[in-house]
C-alpha positions in Angstrom: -29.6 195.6 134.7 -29.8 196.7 131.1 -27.6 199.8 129.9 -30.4 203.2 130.8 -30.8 205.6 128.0 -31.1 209.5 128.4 -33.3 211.2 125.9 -33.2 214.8 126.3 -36.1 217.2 125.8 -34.2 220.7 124.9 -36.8 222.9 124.5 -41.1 222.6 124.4 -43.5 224.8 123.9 -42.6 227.1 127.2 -41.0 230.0 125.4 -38.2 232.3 126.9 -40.1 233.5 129.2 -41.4 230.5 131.0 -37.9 228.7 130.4 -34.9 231.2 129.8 -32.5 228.6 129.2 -34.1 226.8 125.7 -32.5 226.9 122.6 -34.6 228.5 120.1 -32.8 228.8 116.7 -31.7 226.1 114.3 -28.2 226.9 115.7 -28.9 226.9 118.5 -31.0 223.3 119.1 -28.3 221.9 116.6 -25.3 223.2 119.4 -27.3 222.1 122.4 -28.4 218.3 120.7 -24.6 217.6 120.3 -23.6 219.0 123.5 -26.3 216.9 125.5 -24.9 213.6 123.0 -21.4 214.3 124.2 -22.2 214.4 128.0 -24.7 211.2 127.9 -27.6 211.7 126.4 -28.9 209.1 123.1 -31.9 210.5 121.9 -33.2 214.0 121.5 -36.6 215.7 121.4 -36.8 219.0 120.1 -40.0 221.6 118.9 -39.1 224.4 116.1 -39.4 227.8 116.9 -39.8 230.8 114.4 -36.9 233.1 115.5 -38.4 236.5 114.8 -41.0 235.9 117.4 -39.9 233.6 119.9 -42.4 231.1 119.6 -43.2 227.5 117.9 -43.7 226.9 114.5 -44.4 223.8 113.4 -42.4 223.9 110.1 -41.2 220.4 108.7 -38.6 222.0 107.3 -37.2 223.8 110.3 -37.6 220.4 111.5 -35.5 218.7 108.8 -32.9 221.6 109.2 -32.0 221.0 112.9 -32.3 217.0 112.4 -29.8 217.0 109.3 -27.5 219.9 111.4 -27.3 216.8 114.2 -27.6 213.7 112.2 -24.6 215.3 109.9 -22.6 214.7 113.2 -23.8 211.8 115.3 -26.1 208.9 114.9 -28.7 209.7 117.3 -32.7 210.2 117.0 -34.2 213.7 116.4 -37.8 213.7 116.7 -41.1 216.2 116.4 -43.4 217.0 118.7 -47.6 216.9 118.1 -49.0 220.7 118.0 -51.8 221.3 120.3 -53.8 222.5 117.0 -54.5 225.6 115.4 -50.5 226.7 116.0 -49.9 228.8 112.9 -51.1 227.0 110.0 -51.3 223.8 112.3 -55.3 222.6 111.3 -56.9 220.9 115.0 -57.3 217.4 112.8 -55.3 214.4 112.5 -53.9 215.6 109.1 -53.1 218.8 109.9 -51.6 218.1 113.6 -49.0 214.6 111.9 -48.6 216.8 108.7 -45.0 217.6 110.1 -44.5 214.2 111.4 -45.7 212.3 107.8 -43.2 215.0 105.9 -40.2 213.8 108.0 -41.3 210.3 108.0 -41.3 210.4 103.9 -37.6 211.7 103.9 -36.3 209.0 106.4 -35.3 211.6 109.0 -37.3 210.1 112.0 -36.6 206.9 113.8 -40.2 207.8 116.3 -42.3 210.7 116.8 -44.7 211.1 119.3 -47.9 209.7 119.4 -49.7 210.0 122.9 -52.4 208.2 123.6 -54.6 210.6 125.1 -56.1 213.8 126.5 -55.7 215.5 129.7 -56.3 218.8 131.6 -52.7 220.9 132.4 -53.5 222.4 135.9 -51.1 224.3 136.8 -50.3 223.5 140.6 -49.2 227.7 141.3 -52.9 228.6 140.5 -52.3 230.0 137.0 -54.9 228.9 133.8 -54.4 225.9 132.5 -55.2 224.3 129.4 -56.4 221.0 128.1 -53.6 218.9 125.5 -56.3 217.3 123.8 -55.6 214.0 121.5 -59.1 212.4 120.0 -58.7 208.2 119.4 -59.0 209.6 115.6 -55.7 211.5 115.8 -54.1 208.5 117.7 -55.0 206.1 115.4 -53.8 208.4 112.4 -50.1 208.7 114.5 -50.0 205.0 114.8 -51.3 204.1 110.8 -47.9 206.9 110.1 -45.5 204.8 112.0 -46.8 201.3 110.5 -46.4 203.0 107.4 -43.1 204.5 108.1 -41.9 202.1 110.4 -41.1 204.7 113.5 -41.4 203.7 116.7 -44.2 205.7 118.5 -43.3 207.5 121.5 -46.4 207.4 123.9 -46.5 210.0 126.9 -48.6 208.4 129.7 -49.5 211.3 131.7 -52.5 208.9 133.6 -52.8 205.3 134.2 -55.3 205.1 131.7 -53.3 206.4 128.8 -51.2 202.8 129.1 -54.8 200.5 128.9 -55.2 202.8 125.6 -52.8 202.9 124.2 -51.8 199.0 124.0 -55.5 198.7 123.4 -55.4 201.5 120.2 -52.0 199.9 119.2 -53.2 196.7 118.5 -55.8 197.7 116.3 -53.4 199.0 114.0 -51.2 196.3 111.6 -47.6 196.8 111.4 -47.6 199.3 113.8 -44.0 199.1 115.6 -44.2 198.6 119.5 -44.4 202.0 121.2 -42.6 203.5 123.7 -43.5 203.8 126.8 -43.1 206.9 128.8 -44.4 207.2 132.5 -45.3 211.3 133.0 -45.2 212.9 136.3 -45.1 216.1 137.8 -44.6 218.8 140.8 -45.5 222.0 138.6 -48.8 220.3 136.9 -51.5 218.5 138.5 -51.8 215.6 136.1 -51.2 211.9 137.1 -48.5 211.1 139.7 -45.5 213.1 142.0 -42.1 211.5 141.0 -42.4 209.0 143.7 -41.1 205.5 143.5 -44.5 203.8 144.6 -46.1 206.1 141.4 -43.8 204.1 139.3 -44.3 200.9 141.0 -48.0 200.8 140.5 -47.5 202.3 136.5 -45.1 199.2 136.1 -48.0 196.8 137.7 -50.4 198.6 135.2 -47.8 197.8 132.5 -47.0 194.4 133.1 -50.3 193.6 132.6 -50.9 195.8 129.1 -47.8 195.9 127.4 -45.1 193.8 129.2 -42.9 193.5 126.5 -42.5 197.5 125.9 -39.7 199.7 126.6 -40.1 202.3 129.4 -39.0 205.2 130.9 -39.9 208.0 133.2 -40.2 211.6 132.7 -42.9 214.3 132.9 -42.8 218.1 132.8 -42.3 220.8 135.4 -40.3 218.0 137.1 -37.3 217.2 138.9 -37.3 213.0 138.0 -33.9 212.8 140.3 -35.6 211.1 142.6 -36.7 208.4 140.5 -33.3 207.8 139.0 -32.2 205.1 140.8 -35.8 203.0 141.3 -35.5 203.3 137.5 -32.7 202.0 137.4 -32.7 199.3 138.9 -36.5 198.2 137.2 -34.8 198.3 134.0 -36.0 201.4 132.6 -34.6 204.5 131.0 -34.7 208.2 131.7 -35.8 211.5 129.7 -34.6 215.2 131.1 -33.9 218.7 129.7 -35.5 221.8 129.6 -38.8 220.7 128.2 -39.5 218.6 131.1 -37.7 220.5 133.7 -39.1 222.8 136.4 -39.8 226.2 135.1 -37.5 228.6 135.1 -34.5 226.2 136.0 -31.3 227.2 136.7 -29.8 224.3 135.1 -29.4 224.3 131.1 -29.9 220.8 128.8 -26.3 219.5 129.2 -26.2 219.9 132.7 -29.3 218.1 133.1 -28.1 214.9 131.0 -25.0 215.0 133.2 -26.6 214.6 136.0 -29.2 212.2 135.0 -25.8 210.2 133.7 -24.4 210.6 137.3 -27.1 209.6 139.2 -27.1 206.1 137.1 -23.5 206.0 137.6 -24.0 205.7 141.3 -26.9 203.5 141.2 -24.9 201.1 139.5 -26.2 201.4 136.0 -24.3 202.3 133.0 -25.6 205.3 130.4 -26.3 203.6 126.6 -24.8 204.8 123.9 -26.5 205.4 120.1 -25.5 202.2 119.4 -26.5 200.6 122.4 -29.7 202.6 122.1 -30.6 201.4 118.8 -30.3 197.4 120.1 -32.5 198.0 123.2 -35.3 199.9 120.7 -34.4 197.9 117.6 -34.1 201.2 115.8 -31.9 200.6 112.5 -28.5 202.1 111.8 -29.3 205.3 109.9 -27.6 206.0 106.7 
C-alpha cells in the first residue's frame, strides 16, 4: 500500500447557514488550513468569502491572501475553486469563470486547481430545489490549456461515471497538459452518482482502469460521510478528501476533527497518512519556493 493523502475541503459554497462550522475570513481559513496540516491533512481546498456578507467572492486576491497566510508556514497546496458563473463579477464563460485560477497560476501560488470535467444536476435528496453545476467542454478545455500552461495539476471531480471517459478523453486533446487528478464524488445529501459504498468505488476503479490507469485517485463527494469508504480506499491505493465542504450539512464535527478521523481510520486499516513531502512524490508536485 502506498502512503493515503488527506486533502481537506474547509469551507464551499454552503454559507453559515447551511454549514455553521466554515471558516469564512482570511484568518480564519488561514487558522483552520494549519490546524487540519498539523492533525494529518496535505492538501487544502478552500473558496473566499467576502466577510461583510457572508458569502463567496471569487476575489484572486483574497485567494492569494489566505494561500501566502498558509504557504508562509507550511509547504502544502492551497487551491481555488470554479464559480458556478455570474457570482459577483464572475462572467458565466471560460474567461471569466478560470480568471481567478489564471491570476494565481501567473504568481506561482497554485500547484492544481480544479477543473471538472462536467455538468450535472444537484438534487437535493430532502426535497429542497436544486440547481444544475454546469461546466461546457469549452470551459474544460480552457481549465486544462491553464494548467499546460502553468503546469498545475488539474483536479477533476467525477461526480458520474461518465465524467472519467471525458475527462481522459478532453485531457488528451490538450498538449502539455499535466495528468489530472482523479477524484471519485459520492453522496447521501445529493442525488448525483453513487452512495459511499465500496462496490460504487469498485466499478469507478474498473471504469478507471480502463481510461486513465495511470492517474491518481481518491474519493470524496459532498453532503457525505466517506468513513465508510476509508479502508476499501485504502487498501486500492487511493487517497482521501474531507472537511466541511464535503461533509454532511450542518455537521457537528469542524475541519480538524474531520482530518483526524479520516487519519484514524487509515491508521487502523493499516495505511499510513502522507506527509507534504510525501504528497508532492506521489503527485510529482515540485517543492515550492
Amino acid at each position: 500500500m502506498t502512503a493515503t493523502i488527506i486533502e481537506c475541503a474547509i469551507n464551499g459554497p454552503w454559507t453559515r447557514k447551511r454549514q455553521p462550522l466554515i471558516p469564512i475570513s482570511v484568518s480564519e481559513c488561514i487558522a483552520s488550513g494549519l490546524a487540519c496540516v498539523a492533525a494529518g491533512a496535505s492538501i487544502l481546498h478552500v473558496h473566499p468569502y467576502d466577510e461583510a456578507r457572508g458569502v463567496q467572492c471569487d476575489d484572486w486576491e483574497i485567494y492569494a491572501r489566505i494561500i501566502e497566510g498558509i504557504r508562509a508556514r507550511v509547504d502544502v497546496p492551497v487551491y481555488p475553486t470554479i464559480p458556478l458563473g455570474e457570482e459577483g463579477d464572475v462572467q458565466r464563460n471560460a474567461t471569466g469563470r478560470y480568471s481567478a485560477t489564471a491570476q494565481l497560476a501567473a504568481r506561482g501560488l497554485i500547484d492544481l486547481a480544479a477543473v471538472d470535467p462536467g455538468s450535472v444536476n444537484f438534487t437535493l435528496a430532502n426535497g429542497e430545489p436544486g440547481f444544475v453545476y454546469a461546466n461546457p467542454e469549452e470551459d474544460i478545455l480552457h481549465g486544462l490549456a491553464l494548467a499546460a500552461e502553468h503546469r498545475f495539476k488539474p483536479a477533476y471531480a467525477i461526480y458520474e461515471a461518465g465524467f472519467l471517459r471525458a475527462g481522459a478523453a478532453l485531457h488528451r486533446k490538450v498538449q502539455g497538459a499535466p495528468e489530472p487528478l482523479y477524484r471519485f464524488m459520492f453522496s447521501s445529501d445529493f442525488l448525483f452518482g453513487f452512495p459511499p459504498e465500496p462496490y460504487a468505488l469498485d466499478a469507478l476503479l474498473k471504469l478507471k482502469a480502463d481510461c486513465a490507469p495511470s492517474a491518481p485517485w481518491m474519493v470524496s463527494g459532498l453532503g457525505v460521510d466517506i468513513t465508510p469508504l476509508i479502508a476499501h480506499t485504502v487498501t486500492r491505493g487511493g487517497h482521501l478528501r474531507v472537511g466541511l465542504e464535503d461533509a454532511p450539512l450542518g455537521s457537528t464535527l469542524d475541519n480538524v476533527q474531520w482530518v483526524e478521523r479520516a487519519a484514524r481510520a487509515v491508521e487502523t486499516a493499516g495505511g499510513t497518512v502522507a506527509s507534504p513531502s510525501v504528497m508532492r512524490q506521489l503527485l510529482n508536485l515540485k517543492k515550492t519556493d
